[in-house]
C-alpha positions as CSV (number, residue, x, y, z in Angstrom):
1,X,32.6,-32.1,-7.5
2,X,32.1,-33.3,-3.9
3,X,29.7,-35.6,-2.3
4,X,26.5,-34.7,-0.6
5,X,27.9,-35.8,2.8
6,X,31.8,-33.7,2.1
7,X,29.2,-30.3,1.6
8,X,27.6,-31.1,4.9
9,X,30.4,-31.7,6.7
10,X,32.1,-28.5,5.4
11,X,29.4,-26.1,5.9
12,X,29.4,-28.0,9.5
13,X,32.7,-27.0,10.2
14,X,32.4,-23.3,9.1
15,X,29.1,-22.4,10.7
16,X,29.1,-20.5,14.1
17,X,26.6,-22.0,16.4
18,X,25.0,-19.8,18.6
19,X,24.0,-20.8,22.3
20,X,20.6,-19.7,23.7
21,X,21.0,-17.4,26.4
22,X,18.3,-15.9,28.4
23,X,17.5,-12.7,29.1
24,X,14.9,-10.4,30.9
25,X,13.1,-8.2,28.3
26,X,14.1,-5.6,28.7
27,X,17.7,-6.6,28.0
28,X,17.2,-7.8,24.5
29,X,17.2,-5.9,22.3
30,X,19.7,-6.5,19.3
31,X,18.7,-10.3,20.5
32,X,17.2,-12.8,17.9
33,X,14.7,-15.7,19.4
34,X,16.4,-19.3,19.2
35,X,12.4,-20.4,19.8
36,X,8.9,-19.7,18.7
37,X,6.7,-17.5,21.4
38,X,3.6,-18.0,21.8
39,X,0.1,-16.1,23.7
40,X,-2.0,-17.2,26.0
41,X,-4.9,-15.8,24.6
42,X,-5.9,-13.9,20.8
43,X,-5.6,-10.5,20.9
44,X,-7.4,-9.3,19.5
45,X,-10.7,-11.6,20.0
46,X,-12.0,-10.7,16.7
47,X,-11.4,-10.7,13.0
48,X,-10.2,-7.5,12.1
49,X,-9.0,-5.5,8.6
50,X,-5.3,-5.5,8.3
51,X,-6.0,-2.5,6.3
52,X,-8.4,0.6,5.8
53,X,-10.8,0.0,2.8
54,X,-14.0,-1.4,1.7
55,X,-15.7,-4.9,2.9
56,X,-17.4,-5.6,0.1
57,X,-20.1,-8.0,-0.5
58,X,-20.6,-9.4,-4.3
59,X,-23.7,-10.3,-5.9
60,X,-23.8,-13.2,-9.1
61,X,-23.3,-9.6,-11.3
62,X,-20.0,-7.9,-11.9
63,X,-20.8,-4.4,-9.9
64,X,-18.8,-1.4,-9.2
65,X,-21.6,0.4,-7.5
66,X,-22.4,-0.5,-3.9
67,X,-24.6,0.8,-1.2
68,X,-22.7,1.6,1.9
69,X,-25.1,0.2,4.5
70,X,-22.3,1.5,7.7
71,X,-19.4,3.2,8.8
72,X,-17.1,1.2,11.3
73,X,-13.9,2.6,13.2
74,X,-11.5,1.7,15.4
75,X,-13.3,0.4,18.9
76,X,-15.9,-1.2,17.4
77,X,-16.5,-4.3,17.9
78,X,-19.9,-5.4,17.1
79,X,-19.7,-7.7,13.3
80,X,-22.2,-6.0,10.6
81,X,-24.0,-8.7,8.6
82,X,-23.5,-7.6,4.7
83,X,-26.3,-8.7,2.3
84,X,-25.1,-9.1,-1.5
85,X,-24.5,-5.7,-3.2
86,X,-23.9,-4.3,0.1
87,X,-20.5,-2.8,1.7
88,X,-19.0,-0.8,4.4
89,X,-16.4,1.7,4.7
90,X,-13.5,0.1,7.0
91,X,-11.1,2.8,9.4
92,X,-8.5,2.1,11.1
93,X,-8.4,-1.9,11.5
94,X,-11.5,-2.3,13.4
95,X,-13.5,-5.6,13.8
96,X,-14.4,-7.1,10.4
97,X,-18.0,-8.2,9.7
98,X,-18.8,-12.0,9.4
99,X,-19.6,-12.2,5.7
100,X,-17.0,-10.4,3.6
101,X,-16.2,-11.7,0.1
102,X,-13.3,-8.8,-0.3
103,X,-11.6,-5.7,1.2
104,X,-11.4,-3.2,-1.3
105,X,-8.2,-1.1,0.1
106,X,-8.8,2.6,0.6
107,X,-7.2,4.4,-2.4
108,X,-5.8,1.7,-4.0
109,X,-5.8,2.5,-7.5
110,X,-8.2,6.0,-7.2
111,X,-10.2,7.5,-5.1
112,X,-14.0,6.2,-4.6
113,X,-16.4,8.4,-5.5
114,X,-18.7,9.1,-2.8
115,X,-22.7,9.3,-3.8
116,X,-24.9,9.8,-0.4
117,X,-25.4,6.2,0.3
118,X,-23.5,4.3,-2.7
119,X,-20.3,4.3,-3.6
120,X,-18.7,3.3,-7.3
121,X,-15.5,1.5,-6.7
């Protein structure tokens, strides 16, 4: 058995450092980042659904059965406030609303069954 310092000092001597280079852009690919990057600014500027599905807002009682209050695609921005016992269908990663307990994912198990304005998850 060796010492903790011995392993160190071996792994030391049989690692290949790499030295940061830099490069435009467009010339990296096949590149790996020796540092963090960082934006400016959040982009987007909103919450949004990393997935299609339901936003779903539960009520004290165990339901399956919601009433889908809206419909809300990709470009819209403006946050639907859900009241309990409420949902709405989420496409294509757009803007979630403020007050969303879960995201149901489209399909995840079965398909939803579709009732006018409810829908039994």
């Amino acid at each position: 058995m060796i010492t903790i310092e011995e392993a160190k000092t071996r792994i030391n001597n049989n690692t290949l450092t790499l030295k940061e280079e830099r490069l435009a852009l467009t010339d990296s690919l096949g590149f790996v980042l020796s540092k963090d990057i960082f934006s400016a600014i959040n982009l987007p500027s909103f919450d949004q659904s990393a997935m299609d599905g339901y936003a779903v807002c539960f009520s004290d009682q165990i339901a399956t059965n919601f009433k889908l209050v809206a419909e809300v695609k990709t470009g819209d921005t403006k946050p639907i406030q859900l009241k309990k016992g409420e949902e709405e269908i989420i496409l294509l990663n757009p803007a979630s609303p403020i007050l969303v307990y879960a995201l149901v994912k489209s399909f995840a198990n079965k398909p939803p069954l579709i009732n006018s304005s409810f829908v039994t998850l």
